[in-house]
Z-matrix of the N, CA and C atoms (Angstrom, degrees):
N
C 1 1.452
C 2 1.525 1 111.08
N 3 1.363 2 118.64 1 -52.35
C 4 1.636 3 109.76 2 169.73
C 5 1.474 4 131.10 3 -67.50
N 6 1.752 5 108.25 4 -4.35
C 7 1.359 6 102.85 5 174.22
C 8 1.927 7 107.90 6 -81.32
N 9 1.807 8 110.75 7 -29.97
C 10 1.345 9 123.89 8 173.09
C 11 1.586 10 94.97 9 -40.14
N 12 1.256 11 111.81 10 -67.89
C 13 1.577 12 113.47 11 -147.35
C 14 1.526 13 111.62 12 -97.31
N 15 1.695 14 109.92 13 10.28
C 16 1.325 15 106.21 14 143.01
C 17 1.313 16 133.95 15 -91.96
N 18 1.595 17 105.98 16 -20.85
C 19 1.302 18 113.32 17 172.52
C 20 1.785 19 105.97 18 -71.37
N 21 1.774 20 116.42 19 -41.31
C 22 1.440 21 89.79 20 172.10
C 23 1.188 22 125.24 21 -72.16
N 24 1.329 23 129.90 22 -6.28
C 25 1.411 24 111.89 23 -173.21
C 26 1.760 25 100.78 24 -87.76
N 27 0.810 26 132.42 25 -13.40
C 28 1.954 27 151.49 26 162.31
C 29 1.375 28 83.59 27 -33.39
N 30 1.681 29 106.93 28 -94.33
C 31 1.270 30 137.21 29 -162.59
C 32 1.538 31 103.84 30 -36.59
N 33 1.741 32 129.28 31 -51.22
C 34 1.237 33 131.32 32 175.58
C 35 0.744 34 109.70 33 -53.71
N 36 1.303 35 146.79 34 -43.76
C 37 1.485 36 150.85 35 -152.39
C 38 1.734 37 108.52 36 -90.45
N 39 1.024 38 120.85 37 -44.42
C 40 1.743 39 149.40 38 169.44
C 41 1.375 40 84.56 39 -57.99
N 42 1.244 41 130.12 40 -78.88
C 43 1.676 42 119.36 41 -160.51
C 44 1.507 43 105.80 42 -69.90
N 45 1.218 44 128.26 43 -26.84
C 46 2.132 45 119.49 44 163.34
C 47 1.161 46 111.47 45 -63.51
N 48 1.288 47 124.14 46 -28.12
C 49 0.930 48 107.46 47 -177.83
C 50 2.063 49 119.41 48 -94.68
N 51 1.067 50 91.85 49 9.06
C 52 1.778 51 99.87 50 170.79
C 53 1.591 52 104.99 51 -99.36
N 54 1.395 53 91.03 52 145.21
C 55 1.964 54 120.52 53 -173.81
C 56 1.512 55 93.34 54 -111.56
N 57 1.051 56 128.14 55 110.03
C 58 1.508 57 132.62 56 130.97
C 59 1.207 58 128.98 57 -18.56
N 60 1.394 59 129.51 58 178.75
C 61 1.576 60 122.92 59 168.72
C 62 1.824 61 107.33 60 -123.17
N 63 1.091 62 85.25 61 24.44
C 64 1.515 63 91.51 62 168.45
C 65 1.286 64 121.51 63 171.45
N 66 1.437 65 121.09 64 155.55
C 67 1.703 66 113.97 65 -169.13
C 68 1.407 67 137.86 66 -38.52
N 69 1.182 68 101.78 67 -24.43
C 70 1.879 69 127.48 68 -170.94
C 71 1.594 70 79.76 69 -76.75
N 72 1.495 71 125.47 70 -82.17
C 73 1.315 72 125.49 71 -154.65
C 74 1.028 73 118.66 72 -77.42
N 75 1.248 74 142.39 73 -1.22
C 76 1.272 75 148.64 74 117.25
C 77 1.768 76 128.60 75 -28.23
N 78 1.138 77 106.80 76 -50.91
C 79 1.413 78 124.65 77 159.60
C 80 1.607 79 121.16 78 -49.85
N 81 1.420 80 95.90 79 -59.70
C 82 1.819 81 115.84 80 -167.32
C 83 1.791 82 101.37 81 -74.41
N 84 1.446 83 106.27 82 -29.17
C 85 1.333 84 106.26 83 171.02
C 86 1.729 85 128.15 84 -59.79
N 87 1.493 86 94.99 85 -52.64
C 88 1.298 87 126.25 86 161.44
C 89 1.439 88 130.48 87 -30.87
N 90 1.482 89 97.60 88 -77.55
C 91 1.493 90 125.36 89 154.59
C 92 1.389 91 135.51 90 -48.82
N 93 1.704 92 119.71 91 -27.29
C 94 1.517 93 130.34 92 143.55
C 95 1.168 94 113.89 93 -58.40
N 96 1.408 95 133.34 94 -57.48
C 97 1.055 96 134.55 95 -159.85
C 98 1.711 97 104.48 96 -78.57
N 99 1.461 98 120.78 97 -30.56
C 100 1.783 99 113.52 98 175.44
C 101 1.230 100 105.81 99 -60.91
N 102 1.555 101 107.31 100 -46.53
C 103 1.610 102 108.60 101 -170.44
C 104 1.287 103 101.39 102 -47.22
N 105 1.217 104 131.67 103 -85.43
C 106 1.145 105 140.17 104 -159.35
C 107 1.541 106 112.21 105 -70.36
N 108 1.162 107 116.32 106 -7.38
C 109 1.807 108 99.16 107 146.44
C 110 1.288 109 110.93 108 -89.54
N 111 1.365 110 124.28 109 -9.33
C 112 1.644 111 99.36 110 179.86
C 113 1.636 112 104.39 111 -88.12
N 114 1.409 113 115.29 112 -16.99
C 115 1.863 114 114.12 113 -178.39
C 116 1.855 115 87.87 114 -57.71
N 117 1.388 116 98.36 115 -64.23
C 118 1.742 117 109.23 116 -171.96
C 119 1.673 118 94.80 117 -6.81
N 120 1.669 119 117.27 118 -93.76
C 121 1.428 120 157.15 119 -151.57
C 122 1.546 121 88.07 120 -66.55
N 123 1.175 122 131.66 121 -33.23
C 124 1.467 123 128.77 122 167.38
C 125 2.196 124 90.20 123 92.43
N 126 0.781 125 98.64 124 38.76
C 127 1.750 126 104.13 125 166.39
C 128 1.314 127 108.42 126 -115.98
N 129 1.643 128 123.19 127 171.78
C 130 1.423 129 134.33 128 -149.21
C 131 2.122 130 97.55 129 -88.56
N 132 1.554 131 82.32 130 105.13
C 133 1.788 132 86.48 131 -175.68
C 134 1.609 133 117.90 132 -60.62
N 135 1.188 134 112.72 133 -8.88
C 136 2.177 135 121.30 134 179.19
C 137 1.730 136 92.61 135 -73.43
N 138 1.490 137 123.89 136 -38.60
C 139 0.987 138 125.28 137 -170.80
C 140 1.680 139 118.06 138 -87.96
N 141 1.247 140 96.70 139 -2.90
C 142 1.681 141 114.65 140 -159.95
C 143 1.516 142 93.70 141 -104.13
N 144 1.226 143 117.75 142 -34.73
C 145 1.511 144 145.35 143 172.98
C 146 1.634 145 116.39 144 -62.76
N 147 1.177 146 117.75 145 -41.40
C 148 1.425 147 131.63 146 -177.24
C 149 1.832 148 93.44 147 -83.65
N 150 0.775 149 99.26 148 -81.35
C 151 1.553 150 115.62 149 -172.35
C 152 1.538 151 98.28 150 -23.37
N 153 1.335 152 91.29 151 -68.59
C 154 2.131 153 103.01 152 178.44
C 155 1.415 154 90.68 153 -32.15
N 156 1.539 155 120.25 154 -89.53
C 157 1.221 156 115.34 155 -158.94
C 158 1.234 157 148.90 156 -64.59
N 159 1.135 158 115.95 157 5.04
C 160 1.375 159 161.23 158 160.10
C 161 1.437 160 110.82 159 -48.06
N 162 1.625 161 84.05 160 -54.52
C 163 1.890 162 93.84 161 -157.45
C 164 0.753 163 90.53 162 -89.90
N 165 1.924 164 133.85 163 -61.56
C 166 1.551 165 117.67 164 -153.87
C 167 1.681 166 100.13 165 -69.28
N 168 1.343 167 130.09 166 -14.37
C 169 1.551 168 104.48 167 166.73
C 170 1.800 169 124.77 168 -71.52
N 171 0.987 170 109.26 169 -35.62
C 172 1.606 171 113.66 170 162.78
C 173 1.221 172 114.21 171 -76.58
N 174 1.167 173 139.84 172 -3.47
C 175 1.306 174 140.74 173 165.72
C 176 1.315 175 89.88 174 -87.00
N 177 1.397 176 138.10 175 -91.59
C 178 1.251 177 135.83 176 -161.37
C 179 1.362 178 131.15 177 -49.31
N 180 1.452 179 97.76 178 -22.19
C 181 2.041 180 112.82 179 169.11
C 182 1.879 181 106.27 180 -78.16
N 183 1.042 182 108.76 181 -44.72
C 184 1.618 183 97.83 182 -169.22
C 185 1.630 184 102.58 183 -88.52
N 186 1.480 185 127.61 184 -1.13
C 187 1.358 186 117.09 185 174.39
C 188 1.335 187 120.18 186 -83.83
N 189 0.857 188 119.64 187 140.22
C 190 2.226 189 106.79 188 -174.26
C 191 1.470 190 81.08 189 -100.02
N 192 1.366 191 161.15 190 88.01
C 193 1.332 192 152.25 191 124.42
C 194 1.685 193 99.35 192 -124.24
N 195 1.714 194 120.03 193 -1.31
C 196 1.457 195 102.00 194 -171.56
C 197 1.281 196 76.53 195 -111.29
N 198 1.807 197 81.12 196 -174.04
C 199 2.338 198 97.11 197 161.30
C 200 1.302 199 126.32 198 -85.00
């Protein structure tokens, strides 16, 4: 069971840290990856989802290394 939920928290971390090539996929990137860190932590993944996408779009807009 802790190798499952080390490998997802890998995978969460790997998908925040990917930039899209545009706002939508930036978002959807985001928003996969909250969801499924909030299943991880066992908190409400719609909210885990927002948050994700939230961030990796302000993360990826104010960084000059994405698009």
């Amino acid at each position: 069971m802790r190798i499952q939920r080390a490998f997802l928290a890998i995978a969460v971390c790997a998908g925040l840290a990917a930039c899209g090539n545009s706002t939508g996929e930036q978002a959807l990137l985001g928003g996969g990856a909250g969801a499924v860190g909030a299943a991880v932590v066992n908190a409400d993944p719609l909210f885990g989802a927002v948050v994700g996408a939230a961030g990796n779009v302000l993360y990826c807009k104010t960084q000059h290394n994405c698009r």
